[in-house]
N, CA and C atoms as an extended XYZ file, in Angstrom:
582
Properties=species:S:1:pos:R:3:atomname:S:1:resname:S:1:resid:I:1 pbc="F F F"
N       113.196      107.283       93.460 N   UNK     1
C       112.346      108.008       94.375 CA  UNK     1
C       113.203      108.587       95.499 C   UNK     1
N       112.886      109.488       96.339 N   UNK     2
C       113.502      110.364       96.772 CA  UNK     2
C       113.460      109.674       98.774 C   UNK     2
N       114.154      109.780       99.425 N   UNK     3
C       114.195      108.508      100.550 CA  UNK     3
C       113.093      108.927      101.391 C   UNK     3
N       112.283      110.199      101.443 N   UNK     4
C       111.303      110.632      102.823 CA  UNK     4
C       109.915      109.850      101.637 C   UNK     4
N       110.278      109.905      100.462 N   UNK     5
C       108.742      109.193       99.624 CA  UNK     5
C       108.943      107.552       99.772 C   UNK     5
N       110.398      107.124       99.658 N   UNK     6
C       110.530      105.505      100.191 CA  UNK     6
C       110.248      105.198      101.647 C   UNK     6
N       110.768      106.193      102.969 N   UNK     7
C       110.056      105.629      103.999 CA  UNK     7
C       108.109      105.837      104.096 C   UNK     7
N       107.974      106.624      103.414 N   UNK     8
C       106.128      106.576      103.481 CA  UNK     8
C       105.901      105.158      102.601 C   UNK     8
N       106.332      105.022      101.953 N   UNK     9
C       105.739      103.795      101.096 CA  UNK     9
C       105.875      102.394      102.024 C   UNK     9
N       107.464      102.369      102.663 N   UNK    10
C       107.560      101.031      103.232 CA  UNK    10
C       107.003      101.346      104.674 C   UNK    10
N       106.584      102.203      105.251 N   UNK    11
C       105.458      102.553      106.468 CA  UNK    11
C       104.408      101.700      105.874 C   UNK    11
N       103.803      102.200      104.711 N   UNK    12
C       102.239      101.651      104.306 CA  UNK    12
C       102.196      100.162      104.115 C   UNK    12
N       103.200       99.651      103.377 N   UNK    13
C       104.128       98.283      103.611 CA  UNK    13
C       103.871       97.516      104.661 C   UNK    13
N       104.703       97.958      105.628 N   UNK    14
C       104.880       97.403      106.593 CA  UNK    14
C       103.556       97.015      107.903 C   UNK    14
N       103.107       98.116      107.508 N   UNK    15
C       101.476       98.227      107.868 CA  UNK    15
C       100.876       97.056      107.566 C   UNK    15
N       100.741       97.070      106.242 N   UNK    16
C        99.866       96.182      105.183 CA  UNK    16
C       100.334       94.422      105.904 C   UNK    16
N       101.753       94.617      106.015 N   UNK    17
C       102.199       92.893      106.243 CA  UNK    17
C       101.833       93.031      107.784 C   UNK    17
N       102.213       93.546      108.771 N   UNK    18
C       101.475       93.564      109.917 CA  UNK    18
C       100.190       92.955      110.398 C   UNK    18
N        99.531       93.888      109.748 N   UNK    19
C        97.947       93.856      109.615 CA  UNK    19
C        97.634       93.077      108.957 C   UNK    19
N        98.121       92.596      108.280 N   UNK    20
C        96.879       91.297      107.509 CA  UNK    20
C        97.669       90.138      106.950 C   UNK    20
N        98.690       89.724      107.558 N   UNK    21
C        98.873       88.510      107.772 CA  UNK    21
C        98.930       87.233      108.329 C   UNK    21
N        97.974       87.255      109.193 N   UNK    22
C        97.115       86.451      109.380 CA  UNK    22
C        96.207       85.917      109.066 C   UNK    22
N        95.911       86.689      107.758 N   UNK    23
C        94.842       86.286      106.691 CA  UNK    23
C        95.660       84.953      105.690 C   UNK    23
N        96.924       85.299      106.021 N   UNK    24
C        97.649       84.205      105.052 CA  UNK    24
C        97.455       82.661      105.949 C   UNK    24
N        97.401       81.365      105.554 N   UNK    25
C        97.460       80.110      105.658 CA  UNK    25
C        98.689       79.787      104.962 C   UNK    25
N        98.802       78.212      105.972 N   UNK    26
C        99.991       77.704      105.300 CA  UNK    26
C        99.239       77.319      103.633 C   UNK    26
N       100.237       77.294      103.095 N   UNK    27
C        99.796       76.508      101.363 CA  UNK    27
C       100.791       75.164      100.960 C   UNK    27
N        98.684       74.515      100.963 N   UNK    28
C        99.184       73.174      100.736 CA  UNK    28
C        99.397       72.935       99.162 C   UNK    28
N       100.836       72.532       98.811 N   UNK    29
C       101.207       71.958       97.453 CA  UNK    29
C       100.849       70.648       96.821 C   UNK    29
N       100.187       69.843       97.885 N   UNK    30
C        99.533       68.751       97.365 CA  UNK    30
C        98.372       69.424       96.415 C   UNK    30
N        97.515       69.593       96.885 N   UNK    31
C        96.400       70.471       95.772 CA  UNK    31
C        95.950       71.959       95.284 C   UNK    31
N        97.040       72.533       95.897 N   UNK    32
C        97.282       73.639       95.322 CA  UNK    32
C        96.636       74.981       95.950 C   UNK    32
N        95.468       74.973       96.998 N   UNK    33
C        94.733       75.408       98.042 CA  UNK    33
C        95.064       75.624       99.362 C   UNK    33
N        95.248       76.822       99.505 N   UNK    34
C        95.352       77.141      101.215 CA  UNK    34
C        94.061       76.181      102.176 C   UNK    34
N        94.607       75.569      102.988 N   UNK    35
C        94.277       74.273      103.836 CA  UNK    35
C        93.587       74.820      105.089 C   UNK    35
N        93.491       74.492      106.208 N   UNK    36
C        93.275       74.916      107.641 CA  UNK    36
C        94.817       74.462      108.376 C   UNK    36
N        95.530       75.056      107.768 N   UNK    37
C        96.985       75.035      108.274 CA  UNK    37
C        97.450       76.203      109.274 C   UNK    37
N        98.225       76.238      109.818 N   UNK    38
C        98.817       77.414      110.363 CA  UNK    38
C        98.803       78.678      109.615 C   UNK    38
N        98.483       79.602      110.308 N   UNK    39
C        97.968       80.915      110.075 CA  UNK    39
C        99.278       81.887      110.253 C   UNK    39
N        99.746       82.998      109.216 N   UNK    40
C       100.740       83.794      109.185 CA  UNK    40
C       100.914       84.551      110.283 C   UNK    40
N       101.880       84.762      111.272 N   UNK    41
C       102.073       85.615      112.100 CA  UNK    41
C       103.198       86.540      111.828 C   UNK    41
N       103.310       87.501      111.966 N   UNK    42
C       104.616       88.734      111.878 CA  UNK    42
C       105.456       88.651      113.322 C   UNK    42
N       106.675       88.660      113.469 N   UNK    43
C       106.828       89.502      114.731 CA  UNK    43
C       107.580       90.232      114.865 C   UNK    43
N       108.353       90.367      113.164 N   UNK    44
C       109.538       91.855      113.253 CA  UNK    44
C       109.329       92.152      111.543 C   UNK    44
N       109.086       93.414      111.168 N   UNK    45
C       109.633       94.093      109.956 CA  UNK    45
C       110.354       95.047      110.241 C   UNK    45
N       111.568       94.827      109.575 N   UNK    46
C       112.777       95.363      109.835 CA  UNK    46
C       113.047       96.059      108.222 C   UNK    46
N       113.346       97.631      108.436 N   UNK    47
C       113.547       98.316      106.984 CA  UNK    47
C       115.306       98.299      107.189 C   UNK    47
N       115.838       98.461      106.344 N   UNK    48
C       117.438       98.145      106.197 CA  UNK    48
C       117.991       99.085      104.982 C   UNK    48
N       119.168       99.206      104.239 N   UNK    49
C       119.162       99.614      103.209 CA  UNK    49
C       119.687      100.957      103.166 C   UNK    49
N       119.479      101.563      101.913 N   UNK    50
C       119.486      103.014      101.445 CA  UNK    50
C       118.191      103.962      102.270 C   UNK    50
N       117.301      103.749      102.333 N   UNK    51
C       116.063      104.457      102.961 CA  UNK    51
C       116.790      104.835      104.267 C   UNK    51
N       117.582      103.746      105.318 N   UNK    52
C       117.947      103.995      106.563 CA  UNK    52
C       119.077      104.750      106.932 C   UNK    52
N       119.929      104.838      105.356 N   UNK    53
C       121.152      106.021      105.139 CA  UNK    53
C       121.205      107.240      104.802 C   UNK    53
N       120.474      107.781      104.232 N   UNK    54
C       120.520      108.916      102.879 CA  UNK    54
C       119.734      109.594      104.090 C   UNK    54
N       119.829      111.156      103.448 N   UNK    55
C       119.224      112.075      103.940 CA  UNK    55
C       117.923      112.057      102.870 C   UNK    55
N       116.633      113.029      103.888 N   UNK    56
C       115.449      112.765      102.871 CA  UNK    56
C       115.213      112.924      101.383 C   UNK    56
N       116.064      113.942      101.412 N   UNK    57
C       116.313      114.321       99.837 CA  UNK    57
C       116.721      113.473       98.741 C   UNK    57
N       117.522      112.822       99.448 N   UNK    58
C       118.237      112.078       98.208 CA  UNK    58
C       117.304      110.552       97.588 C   UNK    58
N       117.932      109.848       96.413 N   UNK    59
C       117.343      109.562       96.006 CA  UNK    59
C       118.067      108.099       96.545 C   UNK    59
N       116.778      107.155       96.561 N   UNK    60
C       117.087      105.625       97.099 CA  UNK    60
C       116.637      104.807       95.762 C   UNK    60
N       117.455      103.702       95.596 N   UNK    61
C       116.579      102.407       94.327 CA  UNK    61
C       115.692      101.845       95.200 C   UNK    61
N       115.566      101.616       96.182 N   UNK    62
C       114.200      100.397       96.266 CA  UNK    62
C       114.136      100.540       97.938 C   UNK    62
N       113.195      100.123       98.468 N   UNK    63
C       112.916       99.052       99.452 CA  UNK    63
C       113.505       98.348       99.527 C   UNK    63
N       114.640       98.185      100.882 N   UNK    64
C       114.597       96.294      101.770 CA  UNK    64
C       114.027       96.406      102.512 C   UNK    64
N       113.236       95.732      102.946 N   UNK    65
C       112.395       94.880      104.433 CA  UNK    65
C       113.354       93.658      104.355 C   UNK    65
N       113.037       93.283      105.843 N   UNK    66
C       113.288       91.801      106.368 CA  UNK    66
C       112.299       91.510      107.131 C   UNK    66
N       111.565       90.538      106.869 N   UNK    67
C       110.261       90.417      107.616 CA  UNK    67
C       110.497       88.863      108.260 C   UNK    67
N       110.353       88.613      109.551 N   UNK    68
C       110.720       87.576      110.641 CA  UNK    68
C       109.205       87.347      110.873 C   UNK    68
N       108.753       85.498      110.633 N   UNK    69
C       107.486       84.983      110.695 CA  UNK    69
C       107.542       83.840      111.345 C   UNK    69
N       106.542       83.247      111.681 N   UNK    70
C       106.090       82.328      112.298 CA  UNK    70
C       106.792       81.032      111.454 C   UNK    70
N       107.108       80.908      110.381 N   UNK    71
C       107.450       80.169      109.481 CA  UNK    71
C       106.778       79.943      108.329 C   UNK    71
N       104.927       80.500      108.284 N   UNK    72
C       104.387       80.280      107.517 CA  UNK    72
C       104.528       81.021      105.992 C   UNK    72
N       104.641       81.554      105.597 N   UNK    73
C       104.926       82.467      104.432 CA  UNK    73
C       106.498       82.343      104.311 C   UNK    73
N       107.201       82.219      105.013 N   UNK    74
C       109.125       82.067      105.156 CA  UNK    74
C       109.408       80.435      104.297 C   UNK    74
N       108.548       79.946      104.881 N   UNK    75
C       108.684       78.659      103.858 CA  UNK    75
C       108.313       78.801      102.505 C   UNK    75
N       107.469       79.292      102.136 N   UNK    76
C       107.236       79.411      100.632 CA  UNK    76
C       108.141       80.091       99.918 C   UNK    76
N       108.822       81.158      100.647 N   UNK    77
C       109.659       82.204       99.577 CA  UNK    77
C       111.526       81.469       99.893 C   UNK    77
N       111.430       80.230      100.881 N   UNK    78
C       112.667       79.924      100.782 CA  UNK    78
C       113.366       79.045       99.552 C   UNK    78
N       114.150       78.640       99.131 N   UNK    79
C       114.574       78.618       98.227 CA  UNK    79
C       114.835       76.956       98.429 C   UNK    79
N       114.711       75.635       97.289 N   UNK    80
C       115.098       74.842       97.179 CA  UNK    80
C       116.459       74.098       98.109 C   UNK    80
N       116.463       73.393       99.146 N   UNK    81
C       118.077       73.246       99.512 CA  UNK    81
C       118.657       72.601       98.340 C   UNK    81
N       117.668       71.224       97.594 N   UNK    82
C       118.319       70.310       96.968 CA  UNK    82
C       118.828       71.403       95.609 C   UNK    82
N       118.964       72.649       95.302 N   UNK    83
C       118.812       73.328       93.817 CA  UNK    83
C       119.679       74.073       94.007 C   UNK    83
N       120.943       73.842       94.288 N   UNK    84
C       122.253       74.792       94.188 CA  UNK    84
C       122.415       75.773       92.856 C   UNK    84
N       121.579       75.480       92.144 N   UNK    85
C       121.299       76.336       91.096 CA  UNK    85
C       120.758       77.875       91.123 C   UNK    85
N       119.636       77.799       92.472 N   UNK    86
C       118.894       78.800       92.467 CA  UNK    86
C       119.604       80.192       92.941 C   UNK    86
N       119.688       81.112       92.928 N   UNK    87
C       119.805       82.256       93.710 CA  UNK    87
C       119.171       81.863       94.870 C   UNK    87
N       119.450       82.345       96.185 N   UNK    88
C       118.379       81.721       97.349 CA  UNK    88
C       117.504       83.143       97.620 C   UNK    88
N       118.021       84.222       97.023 N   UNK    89
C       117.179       85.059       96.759 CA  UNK    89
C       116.512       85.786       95.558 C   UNK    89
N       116.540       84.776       94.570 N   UNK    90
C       115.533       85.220       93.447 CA  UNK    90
C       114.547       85.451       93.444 C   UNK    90
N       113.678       85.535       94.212 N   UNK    91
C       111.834       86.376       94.184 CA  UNK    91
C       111.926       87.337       95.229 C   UNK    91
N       113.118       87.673       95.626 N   UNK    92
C       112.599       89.137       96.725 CA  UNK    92
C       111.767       89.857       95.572 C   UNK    92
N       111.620       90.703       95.166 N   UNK    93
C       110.621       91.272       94.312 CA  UNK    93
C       109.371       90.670       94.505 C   UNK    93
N       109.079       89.260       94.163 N   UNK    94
C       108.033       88.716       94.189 CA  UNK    94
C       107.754       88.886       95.136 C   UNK    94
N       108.577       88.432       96.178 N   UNK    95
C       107.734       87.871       98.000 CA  UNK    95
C       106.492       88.961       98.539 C   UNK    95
N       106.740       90.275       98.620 N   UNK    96
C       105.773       91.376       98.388 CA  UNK    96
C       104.334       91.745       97.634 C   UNK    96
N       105.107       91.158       96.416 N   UNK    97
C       103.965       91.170       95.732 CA  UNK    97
C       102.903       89.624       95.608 C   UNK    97
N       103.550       88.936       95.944 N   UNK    98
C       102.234       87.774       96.173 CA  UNK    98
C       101.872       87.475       96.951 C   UNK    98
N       102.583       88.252       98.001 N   UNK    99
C       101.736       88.459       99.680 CA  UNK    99
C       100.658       89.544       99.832 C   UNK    99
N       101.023       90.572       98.924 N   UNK   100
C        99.940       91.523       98.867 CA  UNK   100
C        98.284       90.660       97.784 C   UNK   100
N        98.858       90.366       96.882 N   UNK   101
C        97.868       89.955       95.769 CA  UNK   101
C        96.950       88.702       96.274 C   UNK   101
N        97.796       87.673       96.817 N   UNK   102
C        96.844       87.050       97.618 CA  UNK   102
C        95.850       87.544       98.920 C   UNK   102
N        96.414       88.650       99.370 N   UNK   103
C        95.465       89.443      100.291 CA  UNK   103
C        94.614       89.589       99.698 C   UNK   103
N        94.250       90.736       99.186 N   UNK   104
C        93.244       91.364       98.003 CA  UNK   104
C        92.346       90.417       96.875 C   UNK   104
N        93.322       89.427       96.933 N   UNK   105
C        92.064       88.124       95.561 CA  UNK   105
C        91.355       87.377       96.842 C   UNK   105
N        92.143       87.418       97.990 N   UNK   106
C        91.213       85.782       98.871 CA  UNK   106
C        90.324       86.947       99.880 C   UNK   106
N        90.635       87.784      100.142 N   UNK   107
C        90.192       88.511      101.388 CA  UNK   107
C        89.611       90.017      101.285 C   UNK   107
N        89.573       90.382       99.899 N   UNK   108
C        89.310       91.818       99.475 CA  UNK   108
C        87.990       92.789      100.971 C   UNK   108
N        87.482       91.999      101.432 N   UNK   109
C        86.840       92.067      102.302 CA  UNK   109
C        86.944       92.729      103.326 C   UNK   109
N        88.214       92.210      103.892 N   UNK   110
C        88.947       92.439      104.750 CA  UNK   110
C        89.508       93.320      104.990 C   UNK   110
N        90.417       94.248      103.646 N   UNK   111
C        91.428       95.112      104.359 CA  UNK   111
C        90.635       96.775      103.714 C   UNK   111
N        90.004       96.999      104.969 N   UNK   112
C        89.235       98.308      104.579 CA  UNK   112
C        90.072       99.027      104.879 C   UNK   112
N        90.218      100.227      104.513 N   UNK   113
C        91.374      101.651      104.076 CA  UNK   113
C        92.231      101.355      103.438 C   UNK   113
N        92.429      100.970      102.253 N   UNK   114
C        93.155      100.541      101.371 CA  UNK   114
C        91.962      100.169       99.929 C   UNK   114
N        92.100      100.544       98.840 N   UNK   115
C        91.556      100.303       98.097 CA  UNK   115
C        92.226       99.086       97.032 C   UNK   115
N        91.652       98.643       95.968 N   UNK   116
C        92.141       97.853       94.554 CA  UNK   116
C        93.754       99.038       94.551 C   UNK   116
N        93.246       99.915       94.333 N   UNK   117
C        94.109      101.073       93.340 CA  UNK   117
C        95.569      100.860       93.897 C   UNK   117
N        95.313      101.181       95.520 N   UNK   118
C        96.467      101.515       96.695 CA  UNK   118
C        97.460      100.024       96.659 C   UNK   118
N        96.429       99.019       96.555 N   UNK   119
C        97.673       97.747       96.687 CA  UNK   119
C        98.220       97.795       95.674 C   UNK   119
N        97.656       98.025       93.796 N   UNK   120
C        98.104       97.424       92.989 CA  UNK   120
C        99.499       98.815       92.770 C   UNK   120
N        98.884      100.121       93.542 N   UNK   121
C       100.252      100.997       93.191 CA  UNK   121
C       101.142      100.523       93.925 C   UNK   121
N       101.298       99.925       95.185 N   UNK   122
C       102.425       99.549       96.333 CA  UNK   122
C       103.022       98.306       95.600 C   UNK   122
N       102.259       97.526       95.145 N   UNK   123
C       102.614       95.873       94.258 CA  UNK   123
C       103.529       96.083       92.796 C   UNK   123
N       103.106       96.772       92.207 N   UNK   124
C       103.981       97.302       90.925 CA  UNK   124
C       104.598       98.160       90.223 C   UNK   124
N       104.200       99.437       91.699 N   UNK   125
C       105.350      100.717       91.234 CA  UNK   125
C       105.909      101.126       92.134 C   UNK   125
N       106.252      100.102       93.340 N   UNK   126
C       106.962      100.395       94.465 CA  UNK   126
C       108.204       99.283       94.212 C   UNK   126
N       109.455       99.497       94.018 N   UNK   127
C       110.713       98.505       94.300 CA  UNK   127
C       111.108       98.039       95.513 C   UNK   127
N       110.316       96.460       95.792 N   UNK   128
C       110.621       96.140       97.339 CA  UNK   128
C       111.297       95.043       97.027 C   UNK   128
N       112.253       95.139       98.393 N   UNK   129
C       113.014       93.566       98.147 CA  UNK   129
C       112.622       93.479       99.104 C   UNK   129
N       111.874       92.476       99.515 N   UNK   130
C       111.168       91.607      101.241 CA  UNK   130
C       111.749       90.284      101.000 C   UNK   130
N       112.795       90.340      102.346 N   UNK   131
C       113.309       89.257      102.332 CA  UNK   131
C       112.179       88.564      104.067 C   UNK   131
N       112.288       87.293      103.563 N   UNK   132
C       111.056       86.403      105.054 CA  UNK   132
C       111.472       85.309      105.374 C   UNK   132
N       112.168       85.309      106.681 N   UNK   133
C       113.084       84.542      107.079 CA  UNK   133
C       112.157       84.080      108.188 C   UNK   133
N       112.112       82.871      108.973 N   UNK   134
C       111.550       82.293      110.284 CA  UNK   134
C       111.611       83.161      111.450 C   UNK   134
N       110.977       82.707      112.523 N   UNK   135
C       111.918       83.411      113.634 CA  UNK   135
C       113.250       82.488      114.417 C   UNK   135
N       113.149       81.243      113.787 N   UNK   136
C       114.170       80.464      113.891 CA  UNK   136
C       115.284       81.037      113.295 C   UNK   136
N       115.732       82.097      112.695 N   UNK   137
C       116.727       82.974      112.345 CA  UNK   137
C       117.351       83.291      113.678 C   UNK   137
N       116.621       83.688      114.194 N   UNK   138
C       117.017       84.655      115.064 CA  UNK   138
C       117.456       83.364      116.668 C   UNK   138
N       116.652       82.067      116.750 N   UNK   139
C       116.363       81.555      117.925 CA  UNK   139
C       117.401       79.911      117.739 C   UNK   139
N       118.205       80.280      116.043 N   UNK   140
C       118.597       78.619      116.114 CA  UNK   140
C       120.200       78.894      115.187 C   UNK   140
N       121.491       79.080      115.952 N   UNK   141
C       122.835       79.460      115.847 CA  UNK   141
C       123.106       79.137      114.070 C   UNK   141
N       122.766       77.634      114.225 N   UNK   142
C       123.094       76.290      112.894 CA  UNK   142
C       122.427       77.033      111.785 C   UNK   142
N       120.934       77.015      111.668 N   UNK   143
C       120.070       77.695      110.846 CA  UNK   143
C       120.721       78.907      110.527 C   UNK   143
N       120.928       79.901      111.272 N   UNK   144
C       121.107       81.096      110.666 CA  UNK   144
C       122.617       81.084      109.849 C   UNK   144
N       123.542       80.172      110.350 N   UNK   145
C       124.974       79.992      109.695 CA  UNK   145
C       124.385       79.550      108.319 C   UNK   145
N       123.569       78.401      107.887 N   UNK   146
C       123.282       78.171      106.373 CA  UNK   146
C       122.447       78.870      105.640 C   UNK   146
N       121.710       80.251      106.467 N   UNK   147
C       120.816       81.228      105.331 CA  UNK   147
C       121.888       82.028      105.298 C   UNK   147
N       122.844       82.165      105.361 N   UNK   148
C       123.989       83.452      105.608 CA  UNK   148
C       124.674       82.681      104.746 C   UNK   148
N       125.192       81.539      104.672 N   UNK   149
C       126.183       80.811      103.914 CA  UNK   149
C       125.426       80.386      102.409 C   UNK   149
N       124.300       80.750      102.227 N   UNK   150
C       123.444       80.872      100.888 CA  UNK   150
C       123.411       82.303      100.345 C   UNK   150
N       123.783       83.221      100.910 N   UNK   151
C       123.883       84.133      100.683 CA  UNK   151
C       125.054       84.891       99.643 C   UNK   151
N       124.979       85.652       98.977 N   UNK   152
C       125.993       85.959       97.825 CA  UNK   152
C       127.006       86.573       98.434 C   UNK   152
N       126.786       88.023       99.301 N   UNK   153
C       127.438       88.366      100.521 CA  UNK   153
C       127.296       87.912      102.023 C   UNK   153
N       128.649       87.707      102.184 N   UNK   154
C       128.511       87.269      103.264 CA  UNK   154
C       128.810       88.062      104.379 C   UNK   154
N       128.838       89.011      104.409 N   UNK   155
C       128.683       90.251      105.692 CA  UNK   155
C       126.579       91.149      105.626 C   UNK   155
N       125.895       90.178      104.556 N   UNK   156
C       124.933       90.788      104.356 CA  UNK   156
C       124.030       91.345      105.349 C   UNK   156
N       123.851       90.146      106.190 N   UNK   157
C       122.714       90.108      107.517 CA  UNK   157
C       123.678       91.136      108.672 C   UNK   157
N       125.257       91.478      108.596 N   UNK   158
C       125.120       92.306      109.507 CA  UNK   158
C       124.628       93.567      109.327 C   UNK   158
N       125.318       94.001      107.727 N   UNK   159
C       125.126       94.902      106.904 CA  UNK   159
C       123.709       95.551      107.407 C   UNK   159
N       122.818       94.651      107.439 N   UNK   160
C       121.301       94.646      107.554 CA  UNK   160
C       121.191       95.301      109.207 C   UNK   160
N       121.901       94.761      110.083 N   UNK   161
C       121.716       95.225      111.425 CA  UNK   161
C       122.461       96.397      111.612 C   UNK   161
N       123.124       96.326      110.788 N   UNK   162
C       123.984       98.100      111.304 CA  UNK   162
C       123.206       98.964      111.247 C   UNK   162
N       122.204       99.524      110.063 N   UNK   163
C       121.536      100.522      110.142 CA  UNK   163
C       120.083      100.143      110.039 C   UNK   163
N       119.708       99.104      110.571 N   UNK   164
C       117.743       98.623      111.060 CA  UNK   164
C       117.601       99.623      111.933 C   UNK   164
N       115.846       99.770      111.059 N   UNK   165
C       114.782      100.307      111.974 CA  UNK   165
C       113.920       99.423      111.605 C   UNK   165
N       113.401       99.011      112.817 N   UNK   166
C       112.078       98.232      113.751 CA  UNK   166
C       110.677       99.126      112.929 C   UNK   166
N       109.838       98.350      112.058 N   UNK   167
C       108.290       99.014      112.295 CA  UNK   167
C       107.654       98.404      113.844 C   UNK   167
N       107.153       99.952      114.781 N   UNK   168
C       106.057      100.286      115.495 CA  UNK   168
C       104.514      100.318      114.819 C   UNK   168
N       103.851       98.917      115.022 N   UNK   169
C       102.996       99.044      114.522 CA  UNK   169
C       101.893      100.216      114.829 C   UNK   169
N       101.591      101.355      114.061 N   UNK   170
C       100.504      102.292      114.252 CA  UNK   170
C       101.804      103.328      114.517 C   UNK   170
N       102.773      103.333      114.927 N   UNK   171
C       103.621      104.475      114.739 CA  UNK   171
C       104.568      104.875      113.807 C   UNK   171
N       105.987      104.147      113.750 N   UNK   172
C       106.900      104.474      112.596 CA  UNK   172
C       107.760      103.458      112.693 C   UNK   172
N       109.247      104.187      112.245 N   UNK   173
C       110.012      102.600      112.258 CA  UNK   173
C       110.876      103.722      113.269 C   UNK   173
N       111.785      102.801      114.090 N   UNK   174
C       112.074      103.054      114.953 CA  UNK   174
C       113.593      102.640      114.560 C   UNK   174
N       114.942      103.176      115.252 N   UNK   175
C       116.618      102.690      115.091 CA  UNK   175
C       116.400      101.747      115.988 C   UNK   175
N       117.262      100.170      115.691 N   UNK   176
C       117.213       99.422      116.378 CA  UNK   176
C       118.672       98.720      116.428 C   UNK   176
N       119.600       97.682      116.945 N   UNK   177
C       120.351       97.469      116.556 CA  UNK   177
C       120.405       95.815      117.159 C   UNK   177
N       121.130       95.191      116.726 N   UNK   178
C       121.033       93.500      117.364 CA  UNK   178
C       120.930       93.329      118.689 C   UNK   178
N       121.340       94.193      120.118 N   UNK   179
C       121.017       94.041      121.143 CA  UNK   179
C       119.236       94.370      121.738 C   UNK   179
N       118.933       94.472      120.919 N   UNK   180
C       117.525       94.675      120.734 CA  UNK   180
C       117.059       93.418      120.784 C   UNK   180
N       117.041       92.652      119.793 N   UNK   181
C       116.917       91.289      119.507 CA  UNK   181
C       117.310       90.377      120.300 C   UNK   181
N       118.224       90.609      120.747 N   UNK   182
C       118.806       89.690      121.761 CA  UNK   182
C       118.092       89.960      123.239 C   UNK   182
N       118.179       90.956      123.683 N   UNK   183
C       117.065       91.268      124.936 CA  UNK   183
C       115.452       90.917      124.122 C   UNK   183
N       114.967       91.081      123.414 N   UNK   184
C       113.643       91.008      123.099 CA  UNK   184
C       113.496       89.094      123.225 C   UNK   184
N       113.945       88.401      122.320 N   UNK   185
C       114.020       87.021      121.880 CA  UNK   185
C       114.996       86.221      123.345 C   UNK   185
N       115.962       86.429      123.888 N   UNK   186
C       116.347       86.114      124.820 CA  UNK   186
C       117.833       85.034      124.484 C   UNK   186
N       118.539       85.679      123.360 N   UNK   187
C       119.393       84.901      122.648 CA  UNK   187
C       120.677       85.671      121.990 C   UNK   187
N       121.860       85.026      121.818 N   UNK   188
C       122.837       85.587      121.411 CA  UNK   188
C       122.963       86.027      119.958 C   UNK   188
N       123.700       86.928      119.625 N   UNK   189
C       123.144       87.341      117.595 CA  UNK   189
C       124.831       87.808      117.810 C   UNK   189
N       125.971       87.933      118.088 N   UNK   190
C       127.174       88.088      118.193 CA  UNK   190
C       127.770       88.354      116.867 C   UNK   190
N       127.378       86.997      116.131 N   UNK   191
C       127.321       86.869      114.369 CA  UNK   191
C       126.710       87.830      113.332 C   UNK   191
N       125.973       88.278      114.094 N   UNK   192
C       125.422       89.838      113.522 CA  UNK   192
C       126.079       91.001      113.489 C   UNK   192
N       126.216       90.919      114.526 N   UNK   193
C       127.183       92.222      115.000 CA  UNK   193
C       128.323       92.856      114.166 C   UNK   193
N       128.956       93.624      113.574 N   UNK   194
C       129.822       94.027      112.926 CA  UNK   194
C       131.069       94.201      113.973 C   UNK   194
């Protein structure tokens, strides 16, 4: 897809996780049912990638987001510590799509301007990698050294800050760069930095 049709898609995206995640609950694995647990909060989607390089014309493979949460949804898509086996990012693909699908099966109710049609085209013919990290990423030195040190590359997360744009919810995505974060959150990101 061509990069001005990938930023409209991860706009509608980014929208979508914005807006209605708070509909998400923590999920309890004892019985398999979202609980009266803590409720999903957003407080950064961050687009990264090819979309944030290329001129409109050209053509991008996919969507990255990085989406920074309350912890609730960040825990589910994190990866086993005890399973050195896993990729620690094997369901980016997924993370998107079963954040959207559980919207729409538990809450269809809920997200008016958006139809069946609109999620299931954004869910399976859009290429997103949503990566959903805590906001303890950003607020805890130790933590962020072992999601970086799980990582395949290890210049990834700056990689990611060199060319971020910030979604404005109801406006666009905006250029942002780690001193952003650091004045916003009130904390050092140095390790980011290129």
């Amino acid at each position: 897809m061509k990069r001005i049709e990938a930023l409209k898609k991860a706009e509608k995206i980014s929208k979508i996780v914005k807006k209605y995640a708070h509909l998400l609950k923590e999920y309890n694995y004892d019985d398999g049912y979202p609980h009266d647990g803590k409720k999903m909060k957003v407080f950064e989607v961050i687009l990264f990638g090819s979309v944030t390089r290329k001129c409109d014309d050209e053509k991008v493979g996919d969507i990255d987001l990085l989406v920074i949460d309350n912890g609730v949804y960040s825990a589910e898509c994190a990866p086993s510590k005890n399973d050195d086996s896993v990729d620690p990012y094997h369901c980016l693909n997924d993370n998107f799509s079963n954040f959207a699908e559980r919207i729409i099966e538990n809450h269809a109710d809920a997200v008016a301007g958006y139809s069946y049609e609109d999620f299931l085209n954004l869910i399976y013919w859009t290429d997103v990698d949503m990566h959903v990290l805590p906001l303890k990423f950003f607020r805890d030195k130790k933590f962020r050294e072992e999601v970086k040190a799980r990582h395949h590359d290890p210049n990834f997360f700056k990689n990611v800050f060199t060319t971020a744009m910030r979604w404005r919810m109801g406006k666009q995505f905006v250029p942002v760069d780690v001193s952003y974060f650091e004045r916003k959150y009130r904390v050092r990101l140095q390790d980011l930095k290129k």
